[in-house]
VOBA-1610 file (N, C-alpha, C; in pm, whole numbers, padded with zeros to 5 digits, always signed):
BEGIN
Unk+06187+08457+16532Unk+06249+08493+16406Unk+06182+08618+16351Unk+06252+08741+16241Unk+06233+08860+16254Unk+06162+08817+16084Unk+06011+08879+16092Unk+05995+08866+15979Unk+06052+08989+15882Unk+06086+08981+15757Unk+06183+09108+15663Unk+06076+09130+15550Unk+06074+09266+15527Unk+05998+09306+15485Unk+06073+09309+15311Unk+05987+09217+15241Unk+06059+09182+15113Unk+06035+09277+15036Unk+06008+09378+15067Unk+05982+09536+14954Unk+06066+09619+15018Unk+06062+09632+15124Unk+06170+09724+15178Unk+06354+09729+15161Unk+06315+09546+15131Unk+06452+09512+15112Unk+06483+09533+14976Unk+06406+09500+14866Unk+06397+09523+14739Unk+06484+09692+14712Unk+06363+09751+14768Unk+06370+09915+14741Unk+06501+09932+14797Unk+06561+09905+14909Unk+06703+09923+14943Unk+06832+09897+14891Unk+06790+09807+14823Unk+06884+09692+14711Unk+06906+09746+14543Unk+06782+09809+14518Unk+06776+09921+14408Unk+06827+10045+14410Unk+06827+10104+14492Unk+06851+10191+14593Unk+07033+10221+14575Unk+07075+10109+14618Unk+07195+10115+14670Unk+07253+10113+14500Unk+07221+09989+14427Unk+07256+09986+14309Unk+07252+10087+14221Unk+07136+10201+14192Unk+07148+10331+14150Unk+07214+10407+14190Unk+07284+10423+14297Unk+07435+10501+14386Unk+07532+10430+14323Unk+07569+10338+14290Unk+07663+10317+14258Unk+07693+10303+14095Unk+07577+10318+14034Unk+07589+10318+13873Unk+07606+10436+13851Unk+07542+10617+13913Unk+07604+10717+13927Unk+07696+10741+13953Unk+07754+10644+14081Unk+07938+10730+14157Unk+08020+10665+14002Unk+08010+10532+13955Unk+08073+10494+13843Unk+08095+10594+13721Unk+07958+10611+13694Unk+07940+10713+13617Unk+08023+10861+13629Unk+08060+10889+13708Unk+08118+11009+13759Unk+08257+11044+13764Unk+08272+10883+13791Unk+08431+10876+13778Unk+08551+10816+13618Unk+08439+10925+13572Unk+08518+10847+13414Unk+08685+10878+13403Unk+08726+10821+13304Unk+08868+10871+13289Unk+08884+11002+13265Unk+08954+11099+13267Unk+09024+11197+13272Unk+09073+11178+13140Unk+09055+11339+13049Unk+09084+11345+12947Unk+09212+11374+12959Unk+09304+11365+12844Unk+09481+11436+12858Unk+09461+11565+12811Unk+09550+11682+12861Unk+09534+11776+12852Unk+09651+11813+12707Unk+09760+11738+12753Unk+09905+11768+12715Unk+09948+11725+12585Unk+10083+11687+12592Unk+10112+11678+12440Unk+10232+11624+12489Unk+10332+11643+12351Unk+10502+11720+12352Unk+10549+11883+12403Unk+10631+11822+12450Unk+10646+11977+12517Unk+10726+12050+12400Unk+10708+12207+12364Unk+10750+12321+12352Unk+10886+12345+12385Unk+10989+12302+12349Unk+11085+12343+12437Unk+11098+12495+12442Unk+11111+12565+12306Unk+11144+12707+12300Unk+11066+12787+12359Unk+11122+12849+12470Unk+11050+12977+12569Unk+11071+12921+12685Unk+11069+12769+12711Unk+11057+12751+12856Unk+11185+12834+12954Unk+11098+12872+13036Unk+11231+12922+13155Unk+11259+12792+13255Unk+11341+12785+13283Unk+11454+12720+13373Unk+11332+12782+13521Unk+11355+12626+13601Unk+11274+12627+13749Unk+11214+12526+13767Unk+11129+12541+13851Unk+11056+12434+13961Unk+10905+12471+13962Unk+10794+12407+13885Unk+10654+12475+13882Unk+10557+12328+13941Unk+10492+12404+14014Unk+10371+12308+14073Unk+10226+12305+13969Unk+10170+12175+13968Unk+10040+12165+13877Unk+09959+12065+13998Unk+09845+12092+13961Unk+09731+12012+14028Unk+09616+11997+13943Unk+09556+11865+13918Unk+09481+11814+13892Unk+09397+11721+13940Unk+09192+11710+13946Unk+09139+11650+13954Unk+09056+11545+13876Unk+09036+11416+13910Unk+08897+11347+13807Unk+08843+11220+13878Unk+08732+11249+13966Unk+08651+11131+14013Unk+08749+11157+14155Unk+08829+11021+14209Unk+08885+10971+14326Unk+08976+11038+14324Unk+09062+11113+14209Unk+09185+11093+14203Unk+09250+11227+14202Unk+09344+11241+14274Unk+09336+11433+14265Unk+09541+11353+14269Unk+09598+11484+14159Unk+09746+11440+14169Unk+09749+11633+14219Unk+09915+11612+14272Unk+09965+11747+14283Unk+10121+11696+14228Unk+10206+11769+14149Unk+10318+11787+14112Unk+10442+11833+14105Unk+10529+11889+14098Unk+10634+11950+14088Unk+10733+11893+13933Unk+10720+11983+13870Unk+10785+11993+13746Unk+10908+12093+13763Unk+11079+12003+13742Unk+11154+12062+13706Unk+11201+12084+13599Unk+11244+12229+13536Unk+11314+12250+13399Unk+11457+12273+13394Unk+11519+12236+13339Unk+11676+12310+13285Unk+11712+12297+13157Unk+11745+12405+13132Unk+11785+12437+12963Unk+11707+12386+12878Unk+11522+12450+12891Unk+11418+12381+12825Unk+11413+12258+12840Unk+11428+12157+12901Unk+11403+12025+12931Unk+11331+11998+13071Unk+11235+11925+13084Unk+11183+11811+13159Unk+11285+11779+13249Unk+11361+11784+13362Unk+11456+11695+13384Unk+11391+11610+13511Unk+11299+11677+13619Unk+11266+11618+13748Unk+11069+11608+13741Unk+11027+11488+13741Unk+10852+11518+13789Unk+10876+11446+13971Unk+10828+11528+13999Unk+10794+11487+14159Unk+10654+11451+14177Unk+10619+11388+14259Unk+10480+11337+14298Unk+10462+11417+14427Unk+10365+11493+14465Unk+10409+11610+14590Unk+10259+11505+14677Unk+10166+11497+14579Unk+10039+11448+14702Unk+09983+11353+14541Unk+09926+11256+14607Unk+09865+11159+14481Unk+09785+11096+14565Unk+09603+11120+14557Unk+09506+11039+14637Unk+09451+10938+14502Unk+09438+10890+14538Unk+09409+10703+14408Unk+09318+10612+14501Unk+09239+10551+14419Unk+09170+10495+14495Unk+09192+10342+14464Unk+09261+10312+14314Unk+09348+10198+14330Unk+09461+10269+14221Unk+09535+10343+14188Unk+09575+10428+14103Unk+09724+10393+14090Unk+09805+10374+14269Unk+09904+10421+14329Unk+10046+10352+14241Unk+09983+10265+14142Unk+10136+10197+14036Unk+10158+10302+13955Unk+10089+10388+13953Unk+10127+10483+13845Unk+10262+10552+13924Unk+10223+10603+14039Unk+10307+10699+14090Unk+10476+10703+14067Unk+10531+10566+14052Unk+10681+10561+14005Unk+10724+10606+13849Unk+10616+10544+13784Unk+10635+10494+13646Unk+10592+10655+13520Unk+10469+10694+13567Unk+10427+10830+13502Unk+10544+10911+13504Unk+10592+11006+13623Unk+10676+11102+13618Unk+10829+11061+13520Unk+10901+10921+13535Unk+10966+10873+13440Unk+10951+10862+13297Unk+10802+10861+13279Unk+10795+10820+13106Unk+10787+11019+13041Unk+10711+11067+13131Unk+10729+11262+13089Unk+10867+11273+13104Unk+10944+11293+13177Unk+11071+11316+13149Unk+11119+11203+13072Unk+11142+11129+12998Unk+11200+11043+12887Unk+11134+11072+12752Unk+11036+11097+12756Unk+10969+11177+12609Unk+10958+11302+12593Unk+10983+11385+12746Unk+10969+11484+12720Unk+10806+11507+12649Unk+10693+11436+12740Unk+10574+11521+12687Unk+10504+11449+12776Unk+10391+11510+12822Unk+10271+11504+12915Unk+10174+11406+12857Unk+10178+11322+12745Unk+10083+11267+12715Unk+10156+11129+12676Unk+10159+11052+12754Unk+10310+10921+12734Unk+10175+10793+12755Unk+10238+10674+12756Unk+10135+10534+12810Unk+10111+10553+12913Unk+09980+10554+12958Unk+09870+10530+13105Unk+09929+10385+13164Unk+09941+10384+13278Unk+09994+10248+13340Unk+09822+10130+13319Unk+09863+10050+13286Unk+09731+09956+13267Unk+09676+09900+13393Unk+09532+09941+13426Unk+09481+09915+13584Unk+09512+10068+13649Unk+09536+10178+13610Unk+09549+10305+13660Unk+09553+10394+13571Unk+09478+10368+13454Unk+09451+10470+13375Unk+09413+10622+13415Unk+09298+10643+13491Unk+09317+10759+13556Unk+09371+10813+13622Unk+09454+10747+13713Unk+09509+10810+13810Unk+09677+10864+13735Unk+09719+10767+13608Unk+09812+10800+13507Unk+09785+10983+13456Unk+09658+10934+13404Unk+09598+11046+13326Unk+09564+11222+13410Unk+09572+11196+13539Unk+09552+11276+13616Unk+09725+11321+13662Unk+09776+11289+13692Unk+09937+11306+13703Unk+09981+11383+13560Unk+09972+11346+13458Unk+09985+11370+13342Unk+09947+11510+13310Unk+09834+11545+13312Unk+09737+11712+13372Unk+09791+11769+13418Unk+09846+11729+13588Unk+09917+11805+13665Unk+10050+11852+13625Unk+10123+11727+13555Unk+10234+11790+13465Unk+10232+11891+13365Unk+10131+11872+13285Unk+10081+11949+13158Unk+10102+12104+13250Unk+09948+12118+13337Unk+09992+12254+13424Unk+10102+12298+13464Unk+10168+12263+13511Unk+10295+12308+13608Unk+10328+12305+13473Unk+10369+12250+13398Unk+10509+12303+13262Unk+10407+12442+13196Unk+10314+12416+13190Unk+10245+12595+13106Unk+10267+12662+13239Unk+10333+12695+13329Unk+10365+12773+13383Unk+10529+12822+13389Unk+10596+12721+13294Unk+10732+12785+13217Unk+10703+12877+13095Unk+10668+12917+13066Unk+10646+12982+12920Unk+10642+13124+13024Unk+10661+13216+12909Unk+10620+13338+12985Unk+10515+13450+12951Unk+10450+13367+12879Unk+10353+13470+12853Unk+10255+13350+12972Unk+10255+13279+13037Unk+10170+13244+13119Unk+10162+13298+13241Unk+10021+13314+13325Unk+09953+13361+13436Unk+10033+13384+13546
//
């Protein structure tokens, strides 16, 4: 029988637990960037946004017509348990017409990160933008 070295195991066990109270730490929620949208100025089109926070990186596609919201696409969405958002977010921005709607409960960030990506891609209808 293998004798275990009860400090080594200790220190490994501490160890591991301080990695993971940092990665936690790291992965806080994602602030909202957005709002209600602006309608006046938007141009008519198809604009991509990307956003990161912790696990969760969204990419987007925002369609406009006649100043309106009409299409959010989900183009790439990595979640690390996030993935209920993915139907439900792009539906509630186009029905309010604004980037800052209810977080799906149990996917708050990964809501909140989609949400960003929308926010971006629509400030890229205006035209005094980049």
């Amino acid at each position: 029988m293998r004798k275990i070295d009860t400090q080594y195991a200790v220190r490994r066990i501490a160890l591991v637990g301080v990695l993971l109270i940092l990665w936690a730490g790291a992965c806080g929620t994602a602030k909202i960037i957005g709002g209600p949208v602006q309608a006046d100025g938007m141009r008519d089109g198809t604009y991509r946004g990307r956003d990161k926070n912790g696990p969760n990186t969204a990419v987007v596609e925002v369609t406009i017509q006649n100043q309106k919201i009409v299409d959010v696409k989900i183009i790439q969405h990595n979640a690390w348990k996030g993935k209920s958002a993915d139907p439900i977010i792009p539906e509630r921005i186009v029905r309010h017409q604004s980037t800052d709607v209810d977080a799906v409960s149990g996917a708050t960030n990964s809501s909140n990160v989609i949400m960003n990506a929308a926010q971006k891609a629509i400030e890229q209808a205006y035209p005094d933008s980049p």
